[in-house]
VEXVEX-793915 format. One line per field, with one value per residue (C-alpha): residue in three letters; x, y, z. Coordinates in steps of 0.05 Angstrom, whole numbers. Example, Ala and Ser with C-alpha at 12.3 -4.5 7.8 and 13.67 -1.06 7.14 Angstrom:
BEGIN
aa: (ALA,SER) $
X: (246,273) $
Y: (-90,-21) $
Z: (156,143) $
//
This chain:
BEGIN
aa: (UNK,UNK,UNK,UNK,UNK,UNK,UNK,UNK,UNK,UNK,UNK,UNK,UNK,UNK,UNK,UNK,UNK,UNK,UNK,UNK,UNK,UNK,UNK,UNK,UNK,UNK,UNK,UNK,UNK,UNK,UNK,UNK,UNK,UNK,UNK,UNK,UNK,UNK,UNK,UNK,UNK,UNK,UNK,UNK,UNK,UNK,UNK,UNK,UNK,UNK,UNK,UNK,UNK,UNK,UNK,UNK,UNK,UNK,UNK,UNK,UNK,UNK,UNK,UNK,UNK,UNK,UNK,UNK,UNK,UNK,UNK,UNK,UNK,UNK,UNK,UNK,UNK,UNK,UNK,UNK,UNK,UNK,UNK,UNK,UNK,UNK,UNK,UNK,UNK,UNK,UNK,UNK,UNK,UNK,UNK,UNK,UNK,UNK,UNK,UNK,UNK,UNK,UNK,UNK,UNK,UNK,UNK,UNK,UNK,UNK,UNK,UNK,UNK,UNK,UNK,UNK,UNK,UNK,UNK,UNK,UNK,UNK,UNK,UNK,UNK,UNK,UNK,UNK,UNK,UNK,UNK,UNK,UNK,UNK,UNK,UNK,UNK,UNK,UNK,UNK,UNK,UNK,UNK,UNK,UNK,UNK,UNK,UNK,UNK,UNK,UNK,UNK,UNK,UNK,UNK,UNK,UNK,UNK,UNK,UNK,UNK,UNK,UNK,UNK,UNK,UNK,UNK,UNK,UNK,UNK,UNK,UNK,UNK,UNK,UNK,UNK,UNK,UNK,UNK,UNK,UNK,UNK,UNK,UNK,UNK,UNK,UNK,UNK,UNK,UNK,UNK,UNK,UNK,UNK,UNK,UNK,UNK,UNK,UNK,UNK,UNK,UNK,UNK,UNK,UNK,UNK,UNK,UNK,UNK,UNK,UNK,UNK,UNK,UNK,UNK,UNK,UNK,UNK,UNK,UNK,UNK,UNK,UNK,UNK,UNK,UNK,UNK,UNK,UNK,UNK,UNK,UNK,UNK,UNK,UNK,UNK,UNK,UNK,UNK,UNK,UNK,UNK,UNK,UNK,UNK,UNK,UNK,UNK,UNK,UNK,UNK,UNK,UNK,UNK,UNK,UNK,UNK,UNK,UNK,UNK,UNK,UNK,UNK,UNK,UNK,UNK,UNK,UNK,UNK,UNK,UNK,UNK,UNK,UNK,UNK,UNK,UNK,UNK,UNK,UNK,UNK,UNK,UNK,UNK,UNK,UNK,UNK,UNK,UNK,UNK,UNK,UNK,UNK,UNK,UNK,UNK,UNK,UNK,UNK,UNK,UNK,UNK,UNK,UNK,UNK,UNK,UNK,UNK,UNK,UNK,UNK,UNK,UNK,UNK,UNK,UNK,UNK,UNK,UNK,UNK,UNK,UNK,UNK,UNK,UNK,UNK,UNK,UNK,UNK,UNK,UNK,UNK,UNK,UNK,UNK,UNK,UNK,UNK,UNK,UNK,UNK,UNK,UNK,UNK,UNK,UNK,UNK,UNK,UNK,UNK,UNK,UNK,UNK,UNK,UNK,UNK,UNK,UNK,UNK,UNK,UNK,UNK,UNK,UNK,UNK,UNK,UNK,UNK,UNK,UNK,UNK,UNK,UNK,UNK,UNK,UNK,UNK,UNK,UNK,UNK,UNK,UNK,UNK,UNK,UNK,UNK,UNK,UNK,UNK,UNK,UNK,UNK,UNK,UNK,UNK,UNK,UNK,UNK,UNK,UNK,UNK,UNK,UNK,UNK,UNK,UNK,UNK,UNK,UNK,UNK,UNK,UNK,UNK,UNK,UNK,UNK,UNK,UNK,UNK,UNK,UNK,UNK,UNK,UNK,UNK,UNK,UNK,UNK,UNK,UNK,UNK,UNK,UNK,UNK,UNK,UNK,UNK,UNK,UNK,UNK,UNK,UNK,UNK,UNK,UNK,UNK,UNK,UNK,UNK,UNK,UNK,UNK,UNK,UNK,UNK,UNK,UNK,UNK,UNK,UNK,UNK,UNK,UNK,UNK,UNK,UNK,UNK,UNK,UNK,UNK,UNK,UNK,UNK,UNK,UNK,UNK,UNK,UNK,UNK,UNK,UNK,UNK,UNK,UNK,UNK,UNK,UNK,UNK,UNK,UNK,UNK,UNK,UNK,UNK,UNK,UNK,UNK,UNK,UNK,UNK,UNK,UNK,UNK) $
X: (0,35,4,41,29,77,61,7,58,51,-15,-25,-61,-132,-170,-148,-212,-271,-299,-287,-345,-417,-447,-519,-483,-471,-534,-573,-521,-542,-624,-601,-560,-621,-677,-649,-571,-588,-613,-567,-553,-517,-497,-483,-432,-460,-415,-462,-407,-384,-339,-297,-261,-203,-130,-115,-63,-117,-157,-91,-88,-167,-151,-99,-137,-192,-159,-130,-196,-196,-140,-180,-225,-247,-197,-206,-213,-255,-301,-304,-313,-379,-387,-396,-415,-470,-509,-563,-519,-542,-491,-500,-480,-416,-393,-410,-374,-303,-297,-317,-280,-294,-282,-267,-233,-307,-343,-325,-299,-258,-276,-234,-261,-221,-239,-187,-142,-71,-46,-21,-22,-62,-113,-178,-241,-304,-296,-350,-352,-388,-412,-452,-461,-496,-529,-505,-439,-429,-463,-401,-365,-406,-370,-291,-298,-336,-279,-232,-252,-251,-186,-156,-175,-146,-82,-77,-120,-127,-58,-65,-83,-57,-77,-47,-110,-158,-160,-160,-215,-256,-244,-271,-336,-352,-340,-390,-447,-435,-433,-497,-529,-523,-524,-491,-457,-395,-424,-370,-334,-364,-339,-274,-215,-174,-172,-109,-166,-210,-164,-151,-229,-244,-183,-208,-280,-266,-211,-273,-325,-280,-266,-346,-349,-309,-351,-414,-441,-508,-494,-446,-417,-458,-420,-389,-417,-358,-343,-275,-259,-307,-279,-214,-237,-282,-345,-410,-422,-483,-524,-598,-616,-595,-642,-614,-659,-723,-700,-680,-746,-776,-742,-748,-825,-836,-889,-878,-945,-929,-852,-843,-884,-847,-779,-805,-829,-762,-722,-764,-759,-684,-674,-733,-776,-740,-678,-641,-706,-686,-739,-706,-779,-753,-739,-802,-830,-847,-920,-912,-878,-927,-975,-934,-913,-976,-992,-991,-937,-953,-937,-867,-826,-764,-707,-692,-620,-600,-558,-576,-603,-681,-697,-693,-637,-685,-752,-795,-804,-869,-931,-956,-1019,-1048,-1016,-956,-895,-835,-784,-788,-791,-752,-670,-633,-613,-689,-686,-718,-700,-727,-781,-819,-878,-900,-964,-979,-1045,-1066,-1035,-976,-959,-885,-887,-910,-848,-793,-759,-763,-748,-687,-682,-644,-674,-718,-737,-734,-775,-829,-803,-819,-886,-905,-877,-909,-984,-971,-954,-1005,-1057,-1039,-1054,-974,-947,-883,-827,-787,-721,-715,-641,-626,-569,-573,-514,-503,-458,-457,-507,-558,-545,-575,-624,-668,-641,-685,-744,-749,-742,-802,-837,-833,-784,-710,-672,-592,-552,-513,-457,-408,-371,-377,-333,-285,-275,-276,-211,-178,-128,-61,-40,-101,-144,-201,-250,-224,-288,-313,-338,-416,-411,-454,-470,-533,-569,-589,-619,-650,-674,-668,-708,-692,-676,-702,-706,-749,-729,-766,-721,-725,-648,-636,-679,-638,-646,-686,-715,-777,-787,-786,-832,-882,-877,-889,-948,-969,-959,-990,-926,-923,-854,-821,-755,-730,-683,-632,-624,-576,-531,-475,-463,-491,-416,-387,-361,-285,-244,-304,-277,-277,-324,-299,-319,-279,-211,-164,-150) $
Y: (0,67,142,150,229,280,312,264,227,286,274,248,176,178,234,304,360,364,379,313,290,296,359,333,305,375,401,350,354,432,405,360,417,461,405,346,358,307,245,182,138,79,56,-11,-27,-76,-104,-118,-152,-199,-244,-190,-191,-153,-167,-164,-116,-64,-75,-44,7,25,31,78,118,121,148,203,231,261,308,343,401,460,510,582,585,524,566,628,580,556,627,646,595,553,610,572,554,593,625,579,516,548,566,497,475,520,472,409,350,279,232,161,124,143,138,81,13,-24,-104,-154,-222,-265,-330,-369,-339,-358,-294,-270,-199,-231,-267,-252,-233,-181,-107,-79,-20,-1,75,102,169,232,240,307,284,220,237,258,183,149,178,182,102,81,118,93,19,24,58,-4,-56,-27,-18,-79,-129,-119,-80,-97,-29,40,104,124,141,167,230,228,175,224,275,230,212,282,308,245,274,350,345,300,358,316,365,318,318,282,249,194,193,148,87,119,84,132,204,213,172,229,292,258,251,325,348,313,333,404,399,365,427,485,444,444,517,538,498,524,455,458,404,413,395,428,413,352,330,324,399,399,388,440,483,456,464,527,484,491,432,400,364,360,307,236,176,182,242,210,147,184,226,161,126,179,192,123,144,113,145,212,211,238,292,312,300,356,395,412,417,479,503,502,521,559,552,533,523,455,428,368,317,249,199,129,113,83,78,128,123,136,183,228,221,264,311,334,368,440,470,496,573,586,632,635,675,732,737,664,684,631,559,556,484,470,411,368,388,325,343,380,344,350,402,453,508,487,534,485,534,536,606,601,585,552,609,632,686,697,708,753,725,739,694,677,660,619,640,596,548,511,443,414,389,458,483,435,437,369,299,249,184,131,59,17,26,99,92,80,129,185,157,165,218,256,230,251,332,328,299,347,407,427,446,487,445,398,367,293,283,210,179,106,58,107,104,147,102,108,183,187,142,168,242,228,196,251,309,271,270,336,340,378,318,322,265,248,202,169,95,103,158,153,71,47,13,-56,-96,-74,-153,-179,-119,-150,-114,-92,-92,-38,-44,-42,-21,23,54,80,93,33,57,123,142,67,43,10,65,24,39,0,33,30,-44,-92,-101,-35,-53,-36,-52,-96,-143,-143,-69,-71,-119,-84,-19,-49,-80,-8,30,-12,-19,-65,-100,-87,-116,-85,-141,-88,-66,-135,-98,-155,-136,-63,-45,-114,-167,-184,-210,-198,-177,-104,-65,-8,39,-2,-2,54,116) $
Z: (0,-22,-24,-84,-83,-58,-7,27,68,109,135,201,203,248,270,275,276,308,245,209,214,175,188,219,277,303,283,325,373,376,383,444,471,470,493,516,553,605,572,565,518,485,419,378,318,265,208,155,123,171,133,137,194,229,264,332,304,283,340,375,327,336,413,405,355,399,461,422,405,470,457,386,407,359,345,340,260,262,306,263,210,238,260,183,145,190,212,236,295,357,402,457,409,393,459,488,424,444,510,485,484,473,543,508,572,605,544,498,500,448,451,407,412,359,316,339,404,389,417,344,320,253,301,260,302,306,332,383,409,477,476,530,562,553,488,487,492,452,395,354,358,305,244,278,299,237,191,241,232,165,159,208,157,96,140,171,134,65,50,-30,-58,-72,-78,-137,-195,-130,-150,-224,-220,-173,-229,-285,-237,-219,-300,-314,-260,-276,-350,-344,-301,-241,-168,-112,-50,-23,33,40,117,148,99,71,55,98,107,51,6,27,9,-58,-74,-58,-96,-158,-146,-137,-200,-239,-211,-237,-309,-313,-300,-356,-399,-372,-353,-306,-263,-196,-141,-82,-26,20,84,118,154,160,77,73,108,76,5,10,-13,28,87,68,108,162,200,212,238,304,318,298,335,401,398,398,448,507,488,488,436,366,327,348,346,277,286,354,318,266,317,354,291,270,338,340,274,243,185,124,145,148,111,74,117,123,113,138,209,209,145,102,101,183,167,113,166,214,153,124,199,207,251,309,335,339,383,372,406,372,409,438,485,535,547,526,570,641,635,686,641,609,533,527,504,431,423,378,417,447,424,416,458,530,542,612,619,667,691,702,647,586,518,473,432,378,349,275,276,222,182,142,182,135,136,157,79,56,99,92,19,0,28,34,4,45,39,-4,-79,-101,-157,-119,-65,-123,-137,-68,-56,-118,-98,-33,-56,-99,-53,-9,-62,-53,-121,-99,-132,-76,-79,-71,-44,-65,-18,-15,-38,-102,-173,-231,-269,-209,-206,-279,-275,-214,-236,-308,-265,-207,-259,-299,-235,-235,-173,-159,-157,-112,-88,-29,-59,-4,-14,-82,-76,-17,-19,-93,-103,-134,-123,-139,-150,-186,-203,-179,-132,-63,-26,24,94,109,184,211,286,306,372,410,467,502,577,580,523,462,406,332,262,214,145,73,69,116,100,142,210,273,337,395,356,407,400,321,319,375,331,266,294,329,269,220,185,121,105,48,16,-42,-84,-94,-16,3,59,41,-30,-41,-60,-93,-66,-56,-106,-159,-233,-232,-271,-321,-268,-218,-258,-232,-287) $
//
């Protein structure tokens, strides 16, 4: 394995910022700040492709890794950074951000348990993590230990690659989407090779992004999720909400038909109307989900200056009702801010409101069908964005980009592994398969924390609970013949596809 690029050698292996990481996990970390500091949780690691296992030697590697992401906090142009460019974070956020740290020896535990204990550094086994704490505070670990793990294997496990063609093969990819019209996001961290893997992509994205300007080309790249290459590369952070918010809402209310709606709720209360309104449908089904998003909002007040904390740390989350404003209008400190309220006449709808809608699991063919007779059903004939982001490729890109545009939709993708993990083998040229590993909330106040998904290929969680709330909400299973978790990214050692071959 060899950088092969000057200059890369340079960077330092692991995590390094605060920032690198996707760009929802601090903007529901700045939701729990404001509503929910005090409530605990845990969270579980799943390999979804479990035949792929790692040494004991990057299991000692992950541990070290780990325990040094207790030294990264934000620096000061990291925090005028967010001071400029995410306006929507309030000024409480960002000074709770300027102290923060990650506490991994209180916080997280790295488990090893090997195939076959021989004592060898190549000993083969599974990874677990143990994460528990304050939500508030361990929120930011799922994309640092997922990128982490799946830096660890390509190090230690399967070494037959290089990085040479990265960046010219991100080039060709993003000329293919732009000159195609194509709008996407890199949304890759989570599952990237490694962070040089990273650097290269967004140097050959941005490369491919100023070649289609001078041609006058209406496609583009709109932005990465990850903040830090951002920052880095002067391209706007993209990104709303994840699962885990809908999930969490769910687990602490303890109140699965209403926990979509209270998940909207509080997002328009911290952030305001219109902003940060891409609507992810899926945690428990879309059609669960519509049901929630055709409601009107309620009042709003918002603080006009946010200057200090707008819920009583030991306050229960406030009931659902027609007049309930979502912001508490007293502080921990027993002040007020000042508020103004937007009273809402005719009342609008959260799908009125919110731009458009993510798509993250099942078929998204019929995702757009629904989606379509549910604006029109709903009389709503402003033009939404659909933002397509599950297991994507160039050919995908195109095909939904035709069929949402037909459907009359603003069609934008999220493109990750595709991007940041699409390599060969150096020896053989033969597919060098990616991780499928993912970490999501797993439990809440003490409750389960589930996700049922569009494809029964994505449920999470207590198998108990996901049953009981499929069987509250009415949900009806679907599997979608392309969703298989195992293979959504090829399998090892397959022949490479011409899109697979490095440039």
């Amino acid at each position: 394995m060899g950088s092969n690029h000057p200059g890369l050698a340079e960077l330092p292996e692991g995590i390094f910022s605060l920032l690198d990481t996707d760009l929802y996990k601090l903007t529901m970390q700045c939701a729990i700040l404001k509503y929910l500091p005090n409530v605990q949780v845990t969270y579980a690691f799943t390999n979804r492709t479990s035949d792929m296992r790692l040494s004991r030697e990057a299991y000692h590697w992950i541990e070290e890794q780990v325990k040094k992401l207790g030294n990264i906090t934000l620096s000061l142009e990291e925090l005028e950074y967010l001071k400029g460019t995410c306006t929507y974070f309030n000024d409480s956020y960002l000074r709770f951000l300027t102290t923060f740290h990650l506490q991994p020896s209180e916080q997280v535990k790295v488990l090893f348990k090997p195939l076959e204990d021989t004592g060898s550094a190549n000993d083969l086994g599974d990874i677990h993590f143990d994460i528990g704490g304050l939500w508030l505070h361990t929120i930011l670990y799922e994309i640092p230990l997922l990128a982490l793990t799946s830096e660890a294997y390509f190090r230690f496990c399967d070494k037959d690659w290089s990085h040479k063609g990265q960046e010219q093969k991100a080039y060709n990819k993003g000329i293919k989407l732009i000159e195609n019209g194509c709008v996407f996001s890199e949304f890759g961290t989570r599952r990237r090779r490694d962070y040089r893997t990273h650097d290269l992509v967004m140097q050959g994205l941005t490369r491919a992004t100023s070649t289609a300007s001078e041609r006058g080309w209406k496609g583009k790249l709109s932005g990465t999720s990850n903040v830090h290459f951002a920052m880095k590369y002067g391209v706007p952070p993209i990104g709303t909400v994840a699962h885990e918010w809908f999930m969490g809402i769910a687990s602490i209310t303890n109140d699965y038909e209403h926990a979509n709606e209270t998940a909207l709720r509080y997002w328009v209360g911290c952030f305001g109307e219109g902003v940060l309104g891409i609507a992810l449908t899926d945690t428990f089904g879309t059609p669960t989900f519509l049901k929630a998003f055709k409601k009107s909002l309620p009042t709003v007040a918002q603080a006009e200056v946010d200057t200090v904390d707008t819920q009583l740390p030991s306050a229960p989350l406030p009931a659902i009702s027609a007049t309930h404003t979502v912001v508490d209008t007293k502080s921990s400190v027993d002040q007020s801010p000042h508020l103004h309220v937007t009273n809402v006449d005719p009342p609008r709808s959260y799908a009125q409101t919110f731009t458009g809608v993510r798509q993250d699991s099942g078929n998204p063919l019929e995702f757009l069908r629904l989606m379509r007779d549910f604006y029109d059903s709903e009389g709503i004939t402003d033009k939404k964005t659909i933002v397509f982001s599950d297991s994507l490729n160039i050919e995908l890109c195109l095909e939904y980009m035709q069929a949402a545009e037909e459907a009359g939709f603003i069609p934008t993708f999220g493109i990750g592994t595709f991007l940041t993990n699409d390599f060969t083998h150096s020896s053989t040229g033969t597919k060098s398969a990616p991780l499928n590993i993912v970490i999501k909330i797993s439990s809440a106040s003490g409750r389960p924390a589930i996700k049922i998904s569009d494809n029964v290929g994505k449920n999470t969680g207590d198998v108990d609970t996901v049953n009981k709330v499929k069987e509250t909400l009415g949900y009806v299973e679907k599997k979608w013949a392309a969703g298989d978790e195992k293979t959504r990214w090829g399998v090892e050692d397959q022949e490479a596809t011409t899109a697979d071959v490095q440039e």
